[in-house]
C-alpha positions as CSV (number, residue, x, y, z in Angstrom):
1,X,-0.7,2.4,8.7
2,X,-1.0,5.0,11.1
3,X,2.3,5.9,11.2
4,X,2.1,6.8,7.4
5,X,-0.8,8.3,7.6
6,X,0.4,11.2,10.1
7,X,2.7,12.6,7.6
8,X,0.6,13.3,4.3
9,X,3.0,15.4,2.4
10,X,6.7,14.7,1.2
11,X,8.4,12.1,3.7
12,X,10.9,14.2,5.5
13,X,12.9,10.8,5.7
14,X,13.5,11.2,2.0
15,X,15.2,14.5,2.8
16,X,17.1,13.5,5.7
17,X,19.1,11.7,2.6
18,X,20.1,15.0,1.0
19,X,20.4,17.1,3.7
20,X,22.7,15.7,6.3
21,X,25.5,17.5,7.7
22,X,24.1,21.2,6.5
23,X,24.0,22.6,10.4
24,X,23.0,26.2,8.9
25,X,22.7,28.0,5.1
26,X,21.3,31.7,5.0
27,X,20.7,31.6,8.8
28,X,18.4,28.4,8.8
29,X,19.5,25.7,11.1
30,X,18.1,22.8,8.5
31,X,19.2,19.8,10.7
32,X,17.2,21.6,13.7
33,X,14.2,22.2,11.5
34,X,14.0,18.8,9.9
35,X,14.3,16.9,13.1
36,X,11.6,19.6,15.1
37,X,9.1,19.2,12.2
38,X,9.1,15.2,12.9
39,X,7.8,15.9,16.4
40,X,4.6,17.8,15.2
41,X,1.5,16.7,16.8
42,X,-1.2,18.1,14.4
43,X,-2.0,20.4,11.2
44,X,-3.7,20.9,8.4
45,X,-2.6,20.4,4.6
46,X,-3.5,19.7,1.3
47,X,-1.5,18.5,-2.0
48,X,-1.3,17.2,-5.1
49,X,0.6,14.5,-6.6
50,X,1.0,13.0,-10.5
51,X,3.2,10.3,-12.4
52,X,4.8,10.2,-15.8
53,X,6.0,7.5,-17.3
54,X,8.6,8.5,-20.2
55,X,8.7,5.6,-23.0
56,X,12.0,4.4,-24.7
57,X,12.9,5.0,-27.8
58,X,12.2,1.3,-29.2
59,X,8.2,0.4,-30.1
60,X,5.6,0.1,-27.8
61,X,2.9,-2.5,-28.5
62,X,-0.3,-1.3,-28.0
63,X,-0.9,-2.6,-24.9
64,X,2.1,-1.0,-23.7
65,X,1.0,1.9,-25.0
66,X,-2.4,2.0,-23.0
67,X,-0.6,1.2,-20.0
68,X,1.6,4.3,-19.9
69,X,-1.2,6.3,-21.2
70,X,-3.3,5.3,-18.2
71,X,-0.6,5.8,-15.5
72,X,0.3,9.3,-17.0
73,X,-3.4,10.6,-16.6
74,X,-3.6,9.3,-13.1
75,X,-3.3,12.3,-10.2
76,X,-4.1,12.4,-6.9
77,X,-5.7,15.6,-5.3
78,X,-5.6,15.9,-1.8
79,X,-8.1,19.2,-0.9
80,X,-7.9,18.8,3.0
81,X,-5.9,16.4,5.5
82,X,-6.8,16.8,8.9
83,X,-4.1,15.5,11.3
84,X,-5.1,15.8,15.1
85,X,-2.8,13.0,16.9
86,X,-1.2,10.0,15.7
87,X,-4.4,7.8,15.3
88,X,-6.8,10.3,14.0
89,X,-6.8,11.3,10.5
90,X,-9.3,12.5,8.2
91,X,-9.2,13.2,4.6
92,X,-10.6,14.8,1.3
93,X,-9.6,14.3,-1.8
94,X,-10.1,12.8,-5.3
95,X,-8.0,10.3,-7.7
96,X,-7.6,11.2,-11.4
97,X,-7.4,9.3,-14.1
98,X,-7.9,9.2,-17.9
99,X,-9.8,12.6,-17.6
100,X,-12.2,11.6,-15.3
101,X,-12.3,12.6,-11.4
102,X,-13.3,9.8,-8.7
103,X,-14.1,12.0,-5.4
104,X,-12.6,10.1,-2.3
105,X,-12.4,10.4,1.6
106,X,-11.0,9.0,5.1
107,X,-11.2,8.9,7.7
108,X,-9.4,7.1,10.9
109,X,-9.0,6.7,14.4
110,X,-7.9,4.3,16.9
111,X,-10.3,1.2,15.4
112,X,-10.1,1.3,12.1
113,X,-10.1,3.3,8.6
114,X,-13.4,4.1,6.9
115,X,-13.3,5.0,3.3
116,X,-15.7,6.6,1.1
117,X,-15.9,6.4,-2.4
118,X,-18.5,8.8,-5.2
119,X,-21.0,5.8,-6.1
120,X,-20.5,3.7,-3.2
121,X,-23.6,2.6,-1.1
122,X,-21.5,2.2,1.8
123,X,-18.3,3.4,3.3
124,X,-15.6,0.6,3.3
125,X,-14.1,-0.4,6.6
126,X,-11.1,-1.9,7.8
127,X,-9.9,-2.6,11.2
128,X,-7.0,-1.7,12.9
129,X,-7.2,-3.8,15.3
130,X,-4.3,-6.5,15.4
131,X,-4.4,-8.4,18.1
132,X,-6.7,-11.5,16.5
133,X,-3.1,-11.6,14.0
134,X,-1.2,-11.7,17.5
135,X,0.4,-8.2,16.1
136,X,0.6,-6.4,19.8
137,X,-0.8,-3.1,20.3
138,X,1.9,-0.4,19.3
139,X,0.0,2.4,20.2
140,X,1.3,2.7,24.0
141,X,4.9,2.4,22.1
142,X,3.9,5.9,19.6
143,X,6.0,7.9,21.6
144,X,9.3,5.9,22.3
145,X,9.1,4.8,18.6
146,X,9.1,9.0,17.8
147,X,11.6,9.1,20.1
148,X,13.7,6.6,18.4
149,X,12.8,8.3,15.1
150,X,13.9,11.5,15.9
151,X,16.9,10.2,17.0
152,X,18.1,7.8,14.3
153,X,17.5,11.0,11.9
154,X,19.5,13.2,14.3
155,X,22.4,10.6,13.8
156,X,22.0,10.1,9.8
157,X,22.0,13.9,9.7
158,X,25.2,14.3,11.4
159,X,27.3,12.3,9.4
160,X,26.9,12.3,5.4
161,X,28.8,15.2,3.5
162,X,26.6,18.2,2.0
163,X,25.2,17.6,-1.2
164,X,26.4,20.1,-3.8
165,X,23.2,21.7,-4.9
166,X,21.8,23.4,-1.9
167,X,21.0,27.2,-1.4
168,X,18.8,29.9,0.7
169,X,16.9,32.0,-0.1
170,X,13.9,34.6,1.3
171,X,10.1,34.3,0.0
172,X,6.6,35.0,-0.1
173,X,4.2,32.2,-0.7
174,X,0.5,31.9,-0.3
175,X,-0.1,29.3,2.2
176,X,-3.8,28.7,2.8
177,X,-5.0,31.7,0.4
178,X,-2.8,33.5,3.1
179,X,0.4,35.2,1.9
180,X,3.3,34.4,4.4
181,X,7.0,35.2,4.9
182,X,8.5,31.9,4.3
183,X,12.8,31.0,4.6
184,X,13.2,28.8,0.9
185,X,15.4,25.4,0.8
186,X,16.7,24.1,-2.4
187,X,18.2,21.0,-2.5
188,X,18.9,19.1,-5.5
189,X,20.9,15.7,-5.9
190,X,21.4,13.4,-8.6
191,X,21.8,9.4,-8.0
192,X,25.4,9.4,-8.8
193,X,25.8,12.0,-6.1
194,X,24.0,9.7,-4.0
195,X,25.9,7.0,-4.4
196,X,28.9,8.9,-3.4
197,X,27.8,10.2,-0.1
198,X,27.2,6.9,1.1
199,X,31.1,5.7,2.3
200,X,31.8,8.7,3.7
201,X,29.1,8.5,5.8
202,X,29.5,5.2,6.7
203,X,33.2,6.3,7.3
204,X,31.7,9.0,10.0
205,X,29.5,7.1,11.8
206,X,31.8,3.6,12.3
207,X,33.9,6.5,14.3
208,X,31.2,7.8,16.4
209,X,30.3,5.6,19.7
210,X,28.8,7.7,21.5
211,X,26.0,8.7,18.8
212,X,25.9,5.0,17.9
213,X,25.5,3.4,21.9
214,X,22.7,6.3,22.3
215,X,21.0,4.9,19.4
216,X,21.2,1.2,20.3
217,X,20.5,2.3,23.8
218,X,16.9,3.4,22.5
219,X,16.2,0.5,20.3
220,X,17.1,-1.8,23.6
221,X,14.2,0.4,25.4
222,X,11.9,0.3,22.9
223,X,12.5,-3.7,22.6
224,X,12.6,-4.5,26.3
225,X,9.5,-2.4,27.1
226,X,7.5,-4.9,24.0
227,X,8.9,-7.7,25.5
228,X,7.9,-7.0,29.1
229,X,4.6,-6.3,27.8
230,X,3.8,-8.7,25.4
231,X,5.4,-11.9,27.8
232,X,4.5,-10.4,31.2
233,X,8.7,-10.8,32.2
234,X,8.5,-10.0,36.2
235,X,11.4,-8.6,37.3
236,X,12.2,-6.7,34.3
237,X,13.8,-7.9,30.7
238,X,17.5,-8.0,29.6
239,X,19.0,-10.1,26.5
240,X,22.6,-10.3,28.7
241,X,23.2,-9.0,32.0
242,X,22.1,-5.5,31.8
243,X,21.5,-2.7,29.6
244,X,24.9,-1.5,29.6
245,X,26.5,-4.9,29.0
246,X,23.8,-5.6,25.7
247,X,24.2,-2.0,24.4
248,X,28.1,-2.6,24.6
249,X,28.2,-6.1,23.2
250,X,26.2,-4.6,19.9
251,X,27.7,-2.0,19.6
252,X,31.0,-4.0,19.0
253,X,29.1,-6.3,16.4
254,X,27.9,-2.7,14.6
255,X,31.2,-1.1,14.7
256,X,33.1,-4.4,13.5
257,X,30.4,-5.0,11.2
258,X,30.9,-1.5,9.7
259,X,35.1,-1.6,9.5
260,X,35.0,-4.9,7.2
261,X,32.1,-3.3,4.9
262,X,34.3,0.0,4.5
263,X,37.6,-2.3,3.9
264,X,36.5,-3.5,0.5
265,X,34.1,-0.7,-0.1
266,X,35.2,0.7,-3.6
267,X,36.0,-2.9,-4.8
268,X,32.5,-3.9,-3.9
269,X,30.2,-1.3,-5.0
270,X,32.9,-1.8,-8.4
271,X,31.5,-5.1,-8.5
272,X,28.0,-4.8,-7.9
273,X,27.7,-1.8,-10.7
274,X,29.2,-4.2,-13.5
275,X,27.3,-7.1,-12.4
276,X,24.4,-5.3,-12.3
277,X,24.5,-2.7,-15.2
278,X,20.8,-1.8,-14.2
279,X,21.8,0.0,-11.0
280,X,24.4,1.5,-12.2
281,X,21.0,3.7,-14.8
282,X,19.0,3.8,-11.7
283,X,22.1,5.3,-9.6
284,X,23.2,7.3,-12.4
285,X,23.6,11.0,-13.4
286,X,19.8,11.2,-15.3
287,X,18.3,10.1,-11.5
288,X,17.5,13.3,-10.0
289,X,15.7,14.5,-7.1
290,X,14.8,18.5,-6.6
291,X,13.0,20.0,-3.7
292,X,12.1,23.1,-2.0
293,X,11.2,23.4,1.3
294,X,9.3,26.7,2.7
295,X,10.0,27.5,6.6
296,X,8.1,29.9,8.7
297,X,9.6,32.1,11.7
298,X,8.9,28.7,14.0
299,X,11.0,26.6,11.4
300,X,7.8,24.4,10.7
301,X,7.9,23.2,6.5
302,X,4.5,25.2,5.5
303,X,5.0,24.3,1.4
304,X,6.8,21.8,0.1
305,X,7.9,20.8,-3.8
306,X,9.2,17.9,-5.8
307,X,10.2,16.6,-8.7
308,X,11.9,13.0,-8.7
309,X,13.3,11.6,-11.8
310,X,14.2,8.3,-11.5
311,X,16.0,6.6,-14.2
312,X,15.2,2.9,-15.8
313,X,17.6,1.0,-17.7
314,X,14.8,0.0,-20.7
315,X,14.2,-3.8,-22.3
316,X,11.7,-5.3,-23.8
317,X,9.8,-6.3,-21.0
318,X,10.1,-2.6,-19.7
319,X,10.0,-0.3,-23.0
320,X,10.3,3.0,-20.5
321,X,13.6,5.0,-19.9
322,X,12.4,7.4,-17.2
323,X,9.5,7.5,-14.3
324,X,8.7,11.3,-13.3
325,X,6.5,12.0,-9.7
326,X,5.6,15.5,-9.0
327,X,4.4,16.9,-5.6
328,X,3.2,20.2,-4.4
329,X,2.0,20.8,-0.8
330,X,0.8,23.3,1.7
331,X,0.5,22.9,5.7
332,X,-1.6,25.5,8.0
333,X,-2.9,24.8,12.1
334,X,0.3,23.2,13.0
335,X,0.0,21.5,16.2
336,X,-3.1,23.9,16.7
337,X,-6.6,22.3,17.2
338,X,-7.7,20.5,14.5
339,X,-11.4,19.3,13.5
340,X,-11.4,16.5,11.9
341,X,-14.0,15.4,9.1
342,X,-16.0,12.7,9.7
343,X,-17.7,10.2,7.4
344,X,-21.5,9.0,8.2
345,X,-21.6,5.3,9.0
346,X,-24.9,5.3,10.4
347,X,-26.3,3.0,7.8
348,X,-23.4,0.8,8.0
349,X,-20.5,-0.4,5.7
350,X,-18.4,-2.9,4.2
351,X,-15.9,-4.4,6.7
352,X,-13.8,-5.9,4.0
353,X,-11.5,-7.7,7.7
354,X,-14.5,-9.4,8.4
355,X,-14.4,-12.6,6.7
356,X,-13.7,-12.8,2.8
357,X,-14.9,-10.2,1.0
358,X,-15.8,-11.6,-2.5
359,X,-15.6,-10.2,-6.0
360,X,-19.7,-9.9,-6.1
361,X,-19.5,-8.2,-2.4
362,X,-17.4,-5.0,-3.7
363,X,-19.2,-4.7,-7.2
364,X,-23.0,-4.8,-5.3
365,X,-21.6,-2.0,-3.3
366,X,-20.9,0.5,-5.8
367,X,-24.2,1.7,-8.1
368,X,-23.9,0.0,-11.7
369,X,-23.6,3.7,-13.3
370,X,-20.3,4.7,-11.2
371,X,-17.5,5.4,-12.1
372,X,-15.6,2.9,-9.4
373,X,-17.7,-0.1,-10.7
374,X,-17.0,0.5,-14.3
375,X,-13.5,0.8,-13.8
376,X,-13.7,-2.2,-11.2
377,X,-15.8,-4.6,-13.9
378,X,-14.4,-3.5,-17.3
379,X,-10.4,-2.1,-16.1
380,X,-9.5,-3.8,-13.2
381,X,-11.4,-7.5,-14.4
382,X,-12.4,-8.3,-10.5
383,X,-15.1,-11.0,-11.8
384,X,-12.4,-12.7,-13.8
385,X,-12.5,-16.3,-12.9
386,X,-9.8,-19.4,-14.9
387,X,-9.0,-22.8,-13.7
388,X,-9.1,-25.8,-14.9
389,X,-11.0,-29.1,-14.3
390,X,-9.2,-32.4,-14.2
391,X,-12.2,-34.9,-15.3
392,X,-9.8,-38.1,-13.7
393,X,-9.2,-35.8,-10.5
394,X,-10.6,-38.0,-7.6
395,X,-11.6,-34.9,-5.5
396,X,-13.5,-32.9,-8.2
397,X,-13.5,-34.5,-11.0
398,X,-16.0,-35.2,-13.5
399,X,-18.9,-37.9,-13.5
400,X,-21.1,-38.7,-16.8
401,X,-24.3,-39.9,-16.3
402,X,-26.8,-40.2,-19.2
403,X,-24.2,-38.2,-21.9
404,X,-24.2,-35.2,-18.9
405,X,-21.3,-34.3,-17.4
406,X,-21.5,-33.5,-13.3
407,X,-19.4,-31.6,-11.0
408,X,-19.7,-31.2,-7.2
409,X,-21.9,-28.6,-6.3
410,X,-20.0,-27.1,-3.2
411,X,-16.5,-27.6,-5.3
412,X,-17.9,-25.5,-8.1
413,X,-20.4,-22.9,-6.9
414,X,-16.6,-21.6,-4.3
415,X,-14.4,-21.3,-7.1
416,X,-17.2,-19.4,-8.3
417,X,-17.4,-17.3,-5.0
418,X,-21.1,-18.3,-4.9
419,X,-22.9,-18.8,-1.7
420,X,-24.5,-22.4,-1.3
421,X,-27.2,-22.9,1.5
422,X,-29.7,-26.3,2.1
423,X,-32.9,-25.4,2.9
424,X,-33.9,-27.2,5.8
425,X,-36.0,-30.1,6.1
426,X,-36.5,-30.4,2.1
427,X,-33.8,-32.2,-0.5
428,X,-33.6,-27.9,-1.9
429,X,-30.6,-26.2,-2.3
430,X,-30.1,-22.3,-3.0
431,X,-27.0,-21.1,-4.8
432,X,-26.6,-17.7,-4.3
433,X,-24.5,-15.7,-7.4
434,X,-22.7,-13.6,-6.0
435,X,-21.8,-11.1,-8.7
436,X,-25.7,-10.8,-9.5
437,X,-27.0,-11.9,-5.9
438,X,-29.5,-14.4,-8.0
439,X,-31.2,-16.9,-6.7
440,X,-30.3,-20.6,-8.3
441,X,-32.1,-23.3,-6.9
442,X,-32.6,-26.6,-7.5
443,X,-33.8,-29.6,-6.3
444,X,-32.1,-33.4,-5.5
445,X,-33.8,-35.6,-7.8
446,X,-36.1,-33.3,-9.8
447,X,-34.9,-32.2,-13.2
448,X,-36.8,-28.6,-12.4
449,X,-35.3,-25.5,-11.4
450,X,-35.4,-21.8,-11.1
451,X,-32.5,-19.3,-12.4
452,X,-33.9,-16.1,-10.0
453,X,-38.0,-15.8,-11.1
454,X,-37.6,-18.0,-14.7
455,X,-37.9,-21.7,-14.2
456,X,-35.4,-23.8,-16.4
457,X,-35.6,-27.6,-17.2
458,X,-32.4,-29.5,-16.6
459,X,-31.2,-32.1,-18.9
460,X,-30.4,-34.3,-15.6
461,X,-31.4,-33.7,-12.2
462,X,-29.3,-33.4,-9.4
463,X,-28.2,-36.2,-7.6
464,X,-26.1,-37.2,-4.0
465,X,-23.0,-39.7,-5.0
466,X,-22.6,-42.6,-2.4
467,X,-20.1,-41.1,-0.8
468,X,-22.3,-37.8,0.3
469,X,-21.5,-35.4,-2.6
470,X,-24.2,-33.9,-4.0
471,X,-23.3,-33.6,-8.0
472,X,-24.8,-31.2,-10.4
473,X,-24.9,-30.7,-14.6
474,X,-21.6,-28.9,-15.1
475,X,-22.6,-26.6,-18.0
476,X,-26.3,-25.4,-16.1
477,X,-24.7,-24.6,-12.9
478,X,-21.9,-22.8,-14.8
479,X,-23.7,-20.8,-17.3
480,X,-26.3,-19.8,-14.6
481,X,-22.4,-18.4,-12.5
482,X,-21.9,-16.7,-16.1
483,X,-19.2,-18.6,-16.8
484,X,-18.3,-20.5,-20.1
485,X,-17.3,-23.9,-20.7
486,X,-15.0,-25.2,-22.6
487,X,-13.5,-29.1,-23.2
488,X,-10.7,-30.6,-25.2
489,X,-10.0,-34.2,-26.2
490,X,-7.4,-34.8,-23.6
491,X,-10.3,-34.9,-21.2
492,X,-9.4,-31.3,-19.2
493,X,-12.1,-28.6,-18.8
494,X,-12.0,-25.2,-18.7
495,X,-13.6,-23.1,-16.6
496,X,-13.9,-18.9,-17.4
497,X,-16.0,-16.1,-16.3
498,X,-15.0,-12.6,-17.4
């Protein structure tokens, strides 16, 4: 996550794609540029990002229709992203969508990501803390992994052809409501070129060993340092004999491995494209990718553009023939001293990696009139409940008593998500709702009971079962979850809450 979260504008990886093997156009070194802007530390930015789906030419049924029309109004607006290191990130921003503007922010350091959302009581928190998943600590590892980065990139860019669209040029940009003196990059490559730039560059780099042992010769560092620190190895780690010996032994795999993929190249890919017509769209000529890049005097990217058309092969299932992203973005204080912006936790938040975070736990979190809640109650459906009761199931099935129909409490009130407590010393028992956070509580034996502050008369009272289950009138318990019941004459209920 971190890692992700460093670089907020245009992945340069996507670029390192297009723009391998140009050494210099128009004076700028690009692979020199590319590789030094993966090594900054810090900076400022902000962007702006938006989707189009374009639909086929066959008819859409209406829902199909109100799904493209939501995913076309949906924009993301980032006003300020604060990088100061690798595990501190802060952010401001807001998410559009069907004309309406949700305000977010973030904000993250070395514990965790907190996440505040217009109409939420509290901030959302999630930990980044892995080591109760036994996922070991990668953060002493952020700067051999940049290493390894950097040069993985450094090899990709030495060794796949030019693309044909690419050009140099001077401008002047306003950066930051500052005009600058910026060195412009265009690029632009369609997926059929794409496709074609691959063998060749898998033809260069099965030829280079040196470039490849360096590589492998980083990934074995990397690895061996993990391993030494994960599994306390004394004496130091080696998969063979020795560094040498291991780098040399997979580097013979590699190089093998790459001669008998390049000996039935053409026939392959041949074969791949006419078995699977639907790559052939998405690698095709109507794919096309166009950026610009701005450089300053240091040869740090201070603006970048794109527009990524990526082509779908259309069907029923998916009625579109295109998807369109745009991005624009603008980078200021690099690897200067950087601020970040902090969000107040002081009266505490949500850890959603603390436990299971129900349904009723998000909703109660966000104010009834807000936007988020609307759009996570009516859109999104998060109190949607469906399953299915078999009345001849053994574990929760059905017991009539007196023409009522019971269901285990404990079994019920959890698919449910509600909360059930005992209150101690008495035969009482609390069910907590936990979309509402309602009060149900009843009593073993007694056919009275109280929904919240209005007291209800069941048509049964509760009972235990002899084997310790305590069983309770299916449709009271279920209405009072505001869910519906439904029967058939095959003897299966249905449980739904919307």
């Amino acid at each position: 996550m971190k890692k992700r979260l460093k670089r907020i504008s245009i992945p340069i990886i996507l670029l390192l794609v297009m723009l391998t093997g140009c050494t210099s156009i128009g004076g700028l070194d690009i692979n020199k540029a590319l590789i030094g802007n993966l090594s900054q530390k810090s900076s400022e930015s902000k962007q702006t990002l938006s989707l189009e789906v374009v639909p086929g030419t066959g008819n859409l049924t209406i829902e199909q229709k109100k799904v493209i029309e939501l995913i076309n109004s949906l924009s993301i607006n980032i006003d300020s992203a604060k990088v100061k290191d690798t595990s501190a990130v802060s952010i401001k921003g807001s998410v559009g969508y069907q004309g309406k503007k949700l305000p977010i922010q973030f904000s993250m350091d070395e514990t965790g990501l907190v996440v505040q959302v217009e109409g939420a009581k509290k901030p959302i928190y999630i930990s980044t803390d892995t080591s109760d998943l036994g996922i070991p600590d990668m953060k002493q590892y952020n700067e051999k992994v940049q290493e390894l980065t950097i040069q993985a990139m450094g090899l990709v860019m030495k060794h796949i052809p030019n693309p044909s669209k690419i050009a140099v040029k001077q401008s002047q940009e306003k950066i930051n409501g500052e005009s600058v003196n910026l060195t412009n990059l265009h690029v632009e490559l369609s997926g059929d070129e794409l496709l074609g730039l691959i063998k060749p560059f898998l033809t260069n780099l099965s030829k280079d060993e040196q470039g490849l042992k360096e590589i492998i010769g980083v990934i074995y560092d990397v690895t061996s340092s993990l391993y030494e620190s994960e599994f306390e190895v004394e004496g130091g780690f080696s998969l063979l004999n020795s560094k040498e010996v291991e780098v040399a032994a997979i580097f013979g795999v590699v190089q093998q491995g790459l001669t008998e993929l390049l000996a039935n190249y053409d026939t392959q890919v041949a074969s791949l494209l006419d078995e699977t017509p639907e790559l052939a769209t998405v690698l095709g000529k109507d794919t096309l990718l166009k950026v610009d890049l701005y450089f300053d005097s240091a040869q740090n990217i201070r603006k970048q553009v794109m527009d990524l058309q990526i082509a779908i092969p259309q069907s029923e299932e998916l009625p579109i023939q295109a998807i369109k992203i745009h991005s624009e973005s603008e980078s200021w204080n690099i690897n200067g001293n950087v601020v970040l912006d902090k969000i107040d936790t002081s009266a505490g938040v949500l850890d959603v990696t603390d436990g299971e975070i129900t349904p009723g736990q998000i909703l109660r979190n966000f104010e009834p009139s807000s936007e988020v809640y609307k759009l996570l109650k009516n859109e999104l459906n998060v109190t949607q409940k469906y399953f299915v009761i078999d009345t001849q199931s053994d574990y929760y099935g059905v017991i009539t008593k007196n023409n009522t129909s019971f269901v285990p409490l404990r079994y019920l009130s959890e698919q449910l998500d509600a909360e059930v407590k005992w209150v101690k010393g008495s035969n009482q028992i609390v069910i907590i709702d936990d979309i509402t956070g309602v009060n149900i509580t009843i009593t073993v034996g007694s056919k009275e009971a109280k929904v919240g502050d209005n007291t209800v008369t069941l048509a049964q009272p509760a009972f235990i079962h002899k084997d310790g289950t305590t069983y309770i009138p299916l449709r009271f318990i279920a209405e009072s979850l505001g869910a519906q019941v439904h029967s058939d004459s095959d003897g299966w209920i249905t449980i739904e809450r919307q």
